[in-house]
MIDOSE-1310 file (N, C-alpha, C; in nm, 2 decimals, decimal comma, always signed):
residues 89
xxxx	+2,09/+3,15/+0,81/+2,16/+3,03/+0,80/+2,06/+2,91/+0,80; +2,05/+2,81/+0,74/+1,96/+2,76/+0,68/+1,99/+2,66/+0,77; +1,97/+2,57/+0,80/+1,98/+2,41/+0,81/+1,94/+2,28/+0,76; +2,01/+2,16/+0,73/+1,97/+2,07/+0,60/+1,86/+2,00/+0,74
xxxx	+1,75/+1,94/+0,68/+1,66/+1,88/+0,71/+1,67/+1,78/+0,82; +1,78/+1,71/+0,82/+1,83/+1,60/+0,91/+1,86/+1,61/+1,02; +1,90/+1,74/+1,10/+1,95/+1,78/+1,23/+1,93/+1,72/+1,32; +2,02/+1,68/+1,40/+1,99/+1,61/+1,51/+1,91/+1,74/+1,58
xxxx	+1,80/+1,74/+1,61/+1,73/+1,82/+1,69/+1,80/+1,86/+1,89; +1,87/+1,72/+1,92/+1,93/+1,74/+2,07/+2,07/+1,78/+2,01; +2,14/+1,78/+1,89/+2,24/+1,84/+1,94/+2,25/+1,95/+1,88; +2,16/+2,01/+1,80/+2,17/+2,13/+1,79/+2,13/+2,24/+1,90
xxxx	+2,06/+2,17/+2,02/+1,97/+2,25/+2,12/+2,13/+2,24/+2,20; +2,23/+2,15/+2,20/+2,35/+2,15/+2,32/+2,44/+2,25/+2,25; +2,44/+2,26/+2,15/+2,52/+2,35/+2,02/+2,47/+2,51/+2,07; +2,34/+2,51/+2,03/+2,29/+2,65/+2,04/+2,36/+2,71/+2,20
xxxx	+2,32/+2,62/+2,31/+2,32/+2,64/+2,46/+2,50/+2,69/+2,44; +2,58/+2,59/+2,39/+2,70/+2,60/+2,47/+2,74/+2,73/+2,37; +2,70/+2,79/+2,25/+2,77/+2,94/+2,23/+2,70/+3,05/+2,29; +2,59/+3,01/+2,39/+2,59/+3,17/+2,46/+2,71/+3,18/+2,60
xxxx	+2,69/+3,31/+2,60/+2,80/+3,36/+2,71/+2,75/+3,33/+2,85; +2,64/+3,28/+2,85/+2,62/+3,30/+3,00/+2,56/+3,10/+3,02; +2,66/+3,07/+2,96/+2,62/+2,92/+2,96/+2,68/+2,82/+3,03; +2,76/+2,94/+3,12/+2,84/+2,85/+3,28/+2,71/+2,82/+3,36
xxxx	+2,61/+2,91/+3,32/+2,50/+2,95/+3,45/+2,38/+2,85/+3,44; +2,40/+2,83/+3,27/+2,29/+2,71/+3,30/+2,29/+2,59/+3,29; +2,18/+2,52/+3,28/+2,21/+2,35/+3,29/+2,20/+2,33/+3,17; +2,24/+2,24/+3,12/+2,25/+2,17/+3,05/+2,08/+2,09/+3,03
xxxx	+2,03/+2,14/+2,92/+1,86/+1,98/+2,91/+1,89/+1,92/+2,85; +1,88/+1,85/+2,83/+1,85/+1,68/+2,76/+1,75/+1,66/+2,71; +1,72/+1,67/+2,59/+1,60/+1,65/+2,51/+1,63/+1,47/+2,50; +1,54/+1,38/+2,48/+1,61/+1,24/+2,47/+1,49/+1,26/+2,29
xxxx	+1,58/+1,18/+2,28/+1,55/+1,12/+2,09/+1,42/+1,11/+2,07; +1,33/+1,08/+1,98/+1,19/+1,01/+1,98/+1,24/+0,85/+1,96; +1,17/+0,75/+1,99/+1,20/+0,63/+1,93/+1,15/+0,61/+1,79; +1,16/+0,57/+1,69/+1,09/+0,50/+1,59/+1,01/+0,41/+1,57
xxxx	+0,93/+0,44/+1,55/+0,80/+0,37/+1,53/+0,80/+0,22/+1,51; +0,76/+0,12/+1,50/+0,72/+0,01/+1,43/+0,68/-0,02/+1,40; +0,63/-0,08/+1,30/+0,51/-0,16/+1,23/+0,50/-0,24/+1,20; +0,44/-0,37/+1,26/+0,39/-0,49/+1,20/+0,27/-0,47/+1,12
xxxx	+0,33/-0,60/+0,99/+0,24/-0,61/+0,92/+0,15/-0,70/+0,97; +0,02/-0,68/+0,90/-0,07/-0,80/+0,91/-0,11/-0,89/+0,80; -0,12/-1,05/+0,89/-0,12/-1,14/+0,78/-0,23/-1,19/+0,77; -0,30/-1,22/+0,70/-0,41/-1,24/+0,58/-0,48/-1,39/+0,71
xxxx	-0,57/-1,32/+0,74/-0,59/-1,47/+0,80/-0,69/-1,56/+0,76; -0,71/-1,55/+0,63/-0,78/-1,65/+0,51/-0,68/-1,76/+0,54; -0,74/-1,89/+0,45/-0,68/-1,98/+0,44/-0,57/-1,95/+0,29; -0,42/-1,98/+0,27/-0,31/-1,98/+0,17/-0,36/-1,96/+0,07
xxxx	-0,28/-1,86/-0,02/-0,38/-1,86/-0,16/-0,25/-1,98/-0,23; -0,32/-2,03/-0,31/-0,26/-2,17/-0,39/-0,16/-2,09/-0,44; -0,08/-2,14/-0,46/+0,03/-2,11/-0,54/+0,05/-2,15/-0,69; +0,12/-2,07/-0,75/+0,09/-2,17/-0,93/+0,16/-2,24/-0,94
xxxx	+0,08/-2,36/-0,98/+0,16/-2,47/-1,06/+0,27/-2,47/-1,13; +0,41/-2,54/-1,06/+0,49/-2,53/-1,15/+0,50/-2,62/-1,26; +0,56/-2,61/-1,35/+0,57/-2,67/-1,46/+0,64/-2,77/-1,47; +0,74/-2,73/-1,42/+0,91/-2,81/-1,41/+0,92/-2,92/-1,34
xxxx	+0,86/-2,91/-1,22/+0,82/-3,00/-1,13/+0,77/-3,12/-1,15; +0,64/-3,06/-1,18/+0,53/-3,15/-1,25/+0,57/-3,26/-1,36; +0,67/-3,26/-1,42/+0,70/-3,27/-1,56/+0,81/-3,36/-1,53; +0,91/-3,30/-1,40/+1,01/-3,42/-1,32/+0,95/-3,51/-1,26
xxxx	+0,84/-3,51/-1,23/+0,77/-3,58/-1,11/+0,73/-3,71/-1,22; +0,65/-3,71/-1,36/+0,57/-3,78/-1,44/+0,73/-3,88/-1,52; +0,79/-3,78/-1,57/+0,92/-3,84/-1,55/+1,01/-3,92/-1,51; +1,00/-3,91/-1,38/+1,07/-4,04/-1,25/+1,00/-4,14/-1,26
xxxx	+0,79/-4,10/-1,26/+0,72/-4,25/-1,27/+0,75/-4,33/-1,37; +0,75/-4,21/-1,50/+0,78/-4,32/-1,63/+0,86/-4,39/-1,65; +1,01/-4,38/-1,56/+1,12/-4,43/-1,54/+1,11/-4,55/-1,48; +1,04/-4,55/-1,31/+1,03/-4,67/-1,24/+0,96/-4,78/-1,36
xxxx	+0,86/-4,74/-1,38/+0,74/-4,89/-1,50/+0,81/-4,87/-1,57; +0,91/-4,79/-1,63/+0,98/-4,90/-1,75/+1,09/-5,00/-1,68; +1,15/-4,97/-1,55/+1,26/-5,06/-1,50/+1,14/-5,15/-1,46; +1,10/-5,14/-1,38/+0,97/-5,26/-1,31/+0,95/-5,34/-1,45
xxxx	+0,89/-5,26/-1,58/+0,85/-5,39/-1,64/+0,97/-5,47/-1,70; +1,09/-5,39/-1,74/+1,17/-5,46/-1,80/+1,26/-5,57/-1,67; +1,28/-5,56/-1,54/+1,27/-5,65/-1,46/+1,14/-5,79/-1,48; +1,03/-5,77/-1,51/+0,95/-5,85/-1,51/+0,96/-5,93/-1,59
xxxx	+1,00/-5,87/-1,76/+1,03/-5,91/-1,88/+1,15/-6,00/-1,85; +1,23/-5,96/-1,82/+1,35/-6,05/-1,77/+1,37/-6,16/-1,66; +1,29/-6,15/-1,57/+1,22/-6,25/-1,50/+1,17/-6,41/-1,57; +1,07/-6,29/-1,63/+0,96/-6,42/-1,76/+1,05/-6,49/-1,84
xxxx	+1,17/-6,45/-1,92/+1,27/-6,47/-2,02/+1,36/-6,56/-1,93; +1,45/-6,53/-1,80/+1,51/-6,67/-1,71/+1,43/-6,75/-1,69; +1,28/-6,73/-1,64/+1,22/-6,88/-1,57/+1,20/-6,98/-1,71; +1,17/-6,90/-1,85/+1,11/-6,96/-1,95/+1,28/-7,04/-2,00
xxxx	+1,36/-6,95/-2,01/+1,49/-7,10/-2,03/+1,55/-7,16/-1,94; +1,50/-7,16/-1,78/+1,55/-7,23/-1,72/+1,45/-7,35/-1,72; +1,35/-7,34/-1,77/+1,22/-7,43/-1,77/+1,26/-7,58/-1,90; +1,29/-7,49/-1,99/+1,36/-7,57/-2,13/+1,46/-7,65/-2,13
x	+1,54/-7,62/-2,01/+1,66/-7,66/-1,96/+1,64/-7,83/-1,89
């Protein structure tokens, strides 16, 4: 009889125990589980490797400035254009 690879190792030792006949007589062992392992990884204790430049970013960022200097100058333009006809006035 074969057994699949997985067995719980303690309950097949309580399994084997309880079909003999003379198993009023003994005790019961307790095998306890193994725990599983753990493992931490370890982190790189260099300084960050750079990350790559995004593109998208970069591109939104140049974007918004080009936005502000055109409102900034066309505010200024508009400025220059009221004070010049209120001056005519």
């Amino acid at each position: 009889m074969s057994l699949p690879p997985k067995v719980n190792k303690e309950n097949f030792r309580l399994l084997d125990l309880s079909s003999d006949e003379e198993s009023e007589d003994l005790q019961l062992e307790i095998i306890p589980s193994r725990k599983k392992k753990i493992t931490r990884r370890e982190r790189s204790r260099g300084p960050p490797k750079p990350s790559e430049p995004n593109i998208g970013a970069e591109v939104q960022c140049a974007l918004r400035w080009a936005v502000r200097g055109t409102l900034l100058l066309w505010l200024l333009m508009l400025t220059w254009i009221c004070a010049a006809l209120y001056d005519q006035e």
